[in-house]
N, C-alpha and C positions, 0 to 999 in steps of 0.2 A: 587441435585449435578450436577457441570458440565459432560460433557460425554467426556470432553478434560483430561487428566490430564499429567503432565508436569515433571519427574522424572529428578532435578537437579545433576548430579554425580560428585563429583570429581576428579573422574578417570573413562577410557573410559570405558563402558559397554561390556562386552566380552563374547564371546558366552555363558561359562557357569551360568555365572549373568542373562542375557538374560532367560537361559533355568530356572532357578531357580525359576526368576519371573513368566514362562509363567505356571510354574507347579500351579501355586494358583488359579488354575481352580478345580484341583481335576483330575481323571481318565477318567472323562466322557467329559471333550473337548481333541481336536485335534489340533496338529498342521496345518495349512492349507499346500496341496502338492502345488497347485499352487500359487503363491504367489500373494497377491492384489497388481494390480499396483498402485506403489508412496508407498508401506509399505514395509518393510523390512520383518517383521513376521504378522503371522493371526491364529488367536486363534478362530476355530470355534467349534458348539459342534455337537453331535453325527451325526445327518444330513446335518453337510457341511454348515449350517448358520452361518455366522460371528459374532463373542462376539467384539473380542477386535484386534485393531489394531497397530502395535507398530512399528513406523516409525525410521530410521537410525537414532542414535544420528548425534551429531552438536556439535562441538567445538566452543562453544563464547567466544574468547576473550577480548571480550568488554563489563564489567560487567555492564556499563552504562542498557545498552540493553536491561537484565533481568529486573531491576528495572522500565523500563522507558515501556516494553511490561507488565510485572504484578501484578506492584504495588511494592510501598514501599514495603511490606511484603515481599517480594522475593528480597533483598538486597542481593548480593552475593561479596564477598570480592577477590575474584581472576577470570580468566578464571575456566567455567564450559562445563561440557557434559551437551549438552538437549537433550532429548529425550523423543520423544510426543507418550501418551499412549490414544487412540481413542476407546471408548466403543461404539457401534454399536445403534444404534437411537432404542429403541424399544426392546431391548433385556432385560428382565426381569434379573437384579443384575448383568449386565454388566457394568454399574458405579462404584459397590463396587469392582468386579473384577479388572477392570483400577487401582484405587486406592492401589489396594493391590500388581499389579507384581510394579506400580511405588514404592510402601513403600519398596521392599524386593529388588530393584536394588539399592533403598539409602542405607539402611543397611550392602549391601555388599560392596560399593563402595564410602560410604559417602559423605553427600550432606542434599538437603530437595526435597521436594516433592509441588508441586504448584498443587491445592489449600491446603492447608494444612488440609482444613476439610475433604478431599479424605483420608486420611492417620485415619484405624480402629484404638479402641483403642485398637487392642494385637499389634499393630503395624503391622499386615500382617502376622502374626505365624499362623495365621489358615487360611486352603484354603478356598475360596467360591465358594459353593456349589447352585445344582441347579439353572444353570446359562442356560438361554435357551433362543435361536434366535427366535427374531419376524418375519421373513421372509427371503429370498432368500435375496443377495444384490443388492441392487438398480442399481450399476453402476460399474463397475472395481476400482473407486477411493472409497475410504473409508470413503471420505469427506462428500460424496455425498448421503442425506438421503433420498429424494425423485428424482426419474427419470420420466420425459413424453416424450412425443415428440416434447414440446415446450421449458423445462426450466430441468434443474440440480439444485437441493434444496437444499442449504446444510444452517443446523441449529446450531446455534454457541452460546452460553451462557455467552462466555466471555467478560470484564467488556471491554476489549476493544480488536477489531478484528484487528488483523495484518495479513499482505501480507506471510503468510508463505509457508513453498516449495508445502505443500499438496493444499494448497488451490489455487496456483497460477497450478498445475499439473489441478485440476477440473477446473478450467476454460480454459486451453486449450483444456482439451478435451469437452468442452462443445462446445467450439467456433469450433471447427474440425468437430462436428455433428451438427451445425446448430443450436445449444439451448443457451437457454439467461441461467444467471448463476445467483441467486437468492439466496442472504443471507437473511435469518431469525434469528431475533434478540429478547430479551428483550428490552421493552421502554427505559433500561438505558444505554443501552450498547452503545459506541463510535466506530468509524474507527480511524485505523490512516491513514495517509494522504497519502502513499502506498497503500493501500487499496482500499482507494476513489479513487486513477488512475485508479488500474487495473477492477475496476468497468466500465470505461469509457462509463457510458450513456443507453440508450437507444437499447436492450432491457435486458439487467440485470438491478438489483434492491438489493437495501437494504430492506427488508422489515420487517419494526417492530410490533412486539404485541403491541396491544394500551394499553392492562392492564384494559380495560372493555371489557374481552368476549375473547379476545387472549388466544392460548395454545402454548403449547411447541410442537403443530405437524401442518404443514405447510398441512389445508386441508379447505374443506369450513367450514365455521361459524363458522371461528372465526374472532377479530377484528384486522385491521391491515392495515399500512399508511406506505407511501413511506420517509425513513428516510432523502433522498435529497430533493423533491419535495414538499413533506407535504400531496399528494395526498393520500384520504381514496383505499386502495386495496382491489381487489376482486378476487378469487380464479376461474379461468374463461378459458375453455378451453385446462387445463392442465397447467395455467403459472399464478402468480399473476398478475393482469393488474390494470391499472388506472381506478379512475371513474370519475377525474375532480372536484371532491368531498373534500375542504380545511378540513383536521384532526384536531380536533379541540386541541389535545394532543399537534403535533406541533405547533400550535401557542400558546398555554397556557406558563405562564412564564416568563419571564423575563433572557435572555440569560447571561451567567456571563460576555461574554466581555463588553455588555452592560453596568454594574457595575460597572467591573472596567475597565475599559476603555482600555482594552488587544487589542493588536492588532496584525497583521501579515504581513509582508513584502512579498511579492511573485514575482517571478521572472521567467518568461516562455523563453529559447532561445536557438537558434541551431546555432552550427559552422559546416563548411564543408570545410574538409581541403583535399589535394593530398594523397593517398593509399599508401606512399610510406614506404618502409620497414621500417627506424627509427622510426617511428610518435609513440611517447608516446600520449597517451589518457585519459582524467581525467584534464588534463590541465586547460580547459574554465572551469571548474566548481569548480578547486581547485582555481585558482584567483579568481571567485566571495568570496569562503568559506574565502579566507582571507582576501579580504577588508572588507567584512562585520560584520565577526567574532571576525578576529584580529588572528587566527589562521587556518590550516586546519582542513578536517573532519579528523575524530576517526578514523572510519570503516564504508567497503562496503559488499554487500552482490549481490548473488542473490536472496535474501529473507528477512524475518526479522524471527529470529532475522538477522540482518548483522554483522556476525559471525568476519570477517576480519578485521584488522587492516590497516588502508589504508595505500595502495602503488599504485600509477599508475604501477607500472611495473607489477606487479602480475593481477592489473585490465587490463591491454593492452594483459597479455600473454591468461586471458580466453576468451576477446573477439576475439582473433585470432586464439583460439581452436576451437571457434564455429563456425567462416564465412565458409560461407556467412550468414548464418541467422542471426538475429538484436538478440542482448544481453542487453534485461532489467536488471536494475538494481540498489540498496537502496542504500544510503548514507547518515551516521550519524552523528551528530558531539558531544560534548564531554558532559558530562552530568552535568558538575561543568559549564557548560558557558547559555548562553541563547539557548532555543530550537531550532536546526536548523536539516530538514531534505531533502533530493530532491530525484527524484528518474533521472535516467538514462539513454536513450536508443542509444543504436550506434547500427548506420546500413550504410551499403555499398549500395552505390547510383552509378548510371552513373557520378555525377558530383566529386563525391572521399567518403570521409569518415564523418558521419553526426554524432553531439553529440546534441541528445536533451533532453535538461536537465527544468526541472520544480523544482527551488528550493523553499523554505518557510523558512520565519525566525520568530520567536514569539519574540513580541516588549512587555515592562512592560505597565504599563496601564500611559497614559497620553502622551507617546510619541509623538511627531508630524508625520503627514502623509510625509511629505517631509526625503528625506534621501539623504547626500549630498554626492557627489562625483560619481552619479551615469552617469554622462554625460562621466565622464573618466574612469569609468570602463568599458562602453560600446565602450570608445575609446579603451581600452586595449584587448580587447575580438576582437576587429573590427583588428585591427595591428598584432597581434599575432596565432589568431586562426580562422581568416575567418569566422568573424560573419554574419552569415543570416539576423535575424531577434532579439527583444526580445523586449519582453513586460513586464513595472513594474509595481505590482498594491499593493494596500494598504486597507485591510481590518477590521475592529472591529469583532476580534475570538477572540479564546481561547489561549490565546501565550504557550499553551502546546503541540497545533497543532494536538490535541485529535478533530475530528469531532464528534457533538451530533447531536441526532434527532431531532432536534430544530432550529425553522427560527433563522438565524443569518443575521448579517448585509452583501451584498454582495460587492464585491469587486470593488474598484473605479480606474480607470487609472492613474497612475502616471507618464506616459514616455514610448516612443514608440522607438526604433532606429531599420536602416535598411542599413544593410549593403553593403560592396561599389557594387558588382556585383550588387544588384536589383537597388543601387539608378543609375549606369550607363545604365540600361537596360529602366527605367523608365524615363531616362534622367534628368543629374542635372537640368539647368533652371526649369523644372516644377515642381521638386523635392521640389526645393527651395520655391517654394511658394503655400504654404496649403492653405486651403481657413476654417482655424481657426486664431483664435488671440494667434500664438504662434511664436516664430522665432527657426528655424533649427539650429541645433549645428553640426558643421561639426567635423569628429571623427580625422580624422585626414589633416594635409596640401596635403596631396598627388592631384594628377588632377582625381582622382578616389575616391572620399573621400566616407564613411558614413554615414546616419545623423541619427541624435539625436534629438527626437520632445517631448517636456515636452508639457502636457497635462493640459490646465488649470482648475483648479478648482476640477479636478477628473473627470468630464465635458467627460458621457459617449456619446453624440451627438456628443463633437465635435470629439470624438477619431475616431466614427464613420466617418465622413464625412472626416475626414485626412485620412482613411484607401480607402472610394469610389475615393477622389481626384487621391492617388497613383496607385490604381486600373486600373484607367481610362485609366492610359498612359501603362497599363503592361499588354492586355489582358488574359496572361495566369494567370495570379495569380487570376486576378478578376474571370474567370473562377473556378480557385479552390475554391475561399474563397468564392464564390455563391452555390457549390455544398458542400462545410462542415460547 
């Protein structure tokens, strides 16, 4: 059973619902005095060890969400309360516990309960008994199943791992003491594509049970491969590391985009506009969502699920509760249309106000790599929101935009544009002429224009050698883009 369990309500959970469920402990747990931070309540038992952790509901209005984080099965027909029920890694019938205060908040408050095998069959009428902590806890977060000095462990079961508040709270504090932040998975389990950001590289890790020799506790001997890289892992030091060693699991298979010819439109670009008191925000990314879509996104979030209903106004008022600090953030779009999802970040620079945005669109199978109109979107984004930079590329995925632990085909260049301040800085004339067999698309008439460089063939040299040309004449950039 998972150690996640997910109480759907529909209506809010309120303290006495709460209290009701946290009783299906029995006499012999405790409320926790101090409260674990990123959880609302903590349910430990006689010696102050953690069973169960039981995170603030979440208002989702965007039923999309449900279905699209945990399967058809959890189809939910209006806005619902989630509220995430965390059984402690190691605690002996701390699962069954989970399952049961989530059975006895649906019963008060109706709803379901995800996964629905959590859910006993007296329905949660009987409390469970001798529930008892495997150890002290590893870390303040509850996410967090193993602690060292090198990594934050946290072990997840679900068929596919989302960017959620607790998990995104463990990696900041991983990243604020200096540790990499290391998911363990099942071989079949997926990211979504939020996930895979806040992953961002090197030294965190997805790391999967190979399913010869893997267990459910993230320690030595067992098997287990890097689900981006395919590298075999070794438990080394306190942190999983690489061995350079190709997993033979990852490459076994046959990818499904491979089959059916699915594929993904991907979109990397940043605007940088003036700080000035009007500036609405969400702009550059709500014109991509509708050329591409045909419509805007649904809902945004700082998490997934992405609980809101999009508004730039509402998204402009949180990121100017937070500044100066940079406000990550999910953006989803509508669940009856083709998968589209990006994620978000604005931050405040010396030069005004930055929106970089990484969108993805899931293409049927057979679509052409080419996507037309993308010279004048990048002209619209360049005129209206002070476009930087962006890069288009086009790869054979999964158009559900569910990443697997599985070599899939990588991403091929489709279109580079660079907006008017670099292309003036780097100067038009040399601008002008790359040294690929491609011609410049100016974004707009202005004597400051943009340009727009279509990439032939997918042809990752030549994007290459168009990027060292631009470089050349711009030393600070080539500086930057030598050291990331």
């Amino acid at each position: 059973m998972t150690t996640d369990v997910i109480a759907l309500t529909e209506r809010m959970p309120d303290p006495w619902s709460v209290v009701t469920g946290l009783m299906a402990g029995g006499p012999d747990t405790l409320l926790s005095a101090e409260r674990a931070e990123g959880a609302l309540l903590q349910l430990c038992d006689e010696r102050g060890r953690p069973l169960v952790s039981v995170e603030a509901p979440m208002l989702v209005r965007l039923p999309g969400e449900v279905a699209r984080l945990l399967g058809p099965e959890a189809v939910v027909s209006g806005p619902v309360w989630w509220t995430e029920v965390r059984a402690a890694t190691g605690a002996r019938r701390a699962p069954q516990l989970a399952g049961v205060i989530a059975a006895r908040l649906v019963r008060r408050l109706g709803g379901t309960v995800w996964p629905p095998g959590a859910v006993p069959p007296d329905g949660g009428e009987a409390p469970v008994t001798g529930v008892v902590g495997a150890a002290a806890p590893a870390a303040a977060q509850p996410a967090v199943d193993v602690l060292t000095d090198s990594a934050a462990v946290v072990i997840q079961e679900r068929p596919l791992v989302a960017a959620t508040a607790w998990l995104g709270d463990a990696l900041r504090a991983a990243q604020a003491a200096g540790r990499a932040l290391q998911i363990v998975t099942p071989r079949g389990a997926r990211l979504s594509l939020p996930t895979r950001s806040l992953l961002g590289g090197l030294p965190n890790r997805w790391v999967v049970q190979d399913g010869a020799g893997g267990t459910s506790r993230a320690e030595p001997g067992g098997g287990y491969y890097d689900g981006l890289s395919g590298s075999v892992l070794r438990w080394q030091d306190g942190a999983f590391a690489a061995t350079g060693t190709p997993a033979p699991q990852f490459l076994d298979g046959v990818p499904r985009a491979a089959v059916s010819e699915e594929g993904q439109l991907l979109l990397t670009f940043t605007t940088r506009r003036p700080a000035e008191r009007d500036l609405l925000l969400g702009g550059p990314l709500e014109t991509v969502w509708r050329v591409l879509t045909g419509g805007p996104p649904a809902g945004w979030g700082t998490c997934e699920p992405a609980a809101l209903p999009w508004s730039r106004e509402e998204l402009t008022d949180l990121v100017r509760a937070r500044a100066p600090e940079p406000t990550w953030l999910v953006v989803v779009g509508h669940p009856e249309g083709a998968a589209a999802i990006a994620t978000l970040r604005v931050r405040i620079t010396t030069g005004g106000v930055e929106e970089e945005v990484t969108f993805a669109l899931g293409r049927a199978g057979g679509a052409p790599a080419e996507v037309p109109g993308l010279p004048e979107l990048a002209g619209t984004l360049s005129a209206r929101y002070g476009l930087v930079s962006l890069l288009a590329q086009h790869r054979r995925a999964r158009a559900d935009l569910e990443v697997p632990a599985q070599l899939e085909a990588g991403p091929a260049p489709l279109a580079f544009a660079l907006g008017a301040d670099d292309v003036h800085r780097i100067g038009l004339p040399h601008a002008l002429r790359p040294p690929v067999s491609t011609t410049p698309v100016r974004l707009d008439p202005a004597e400051r224009p943009g340009l727009y460089y279509p990439v032939p063939d997918g042809d990752w040299q030549a994007f290459q050698h168009l990027m060292a040309h631009l470089h050349s004449a711009d030393p600070a950039r080539g500086r930057a883009a030598a050291g990331g």
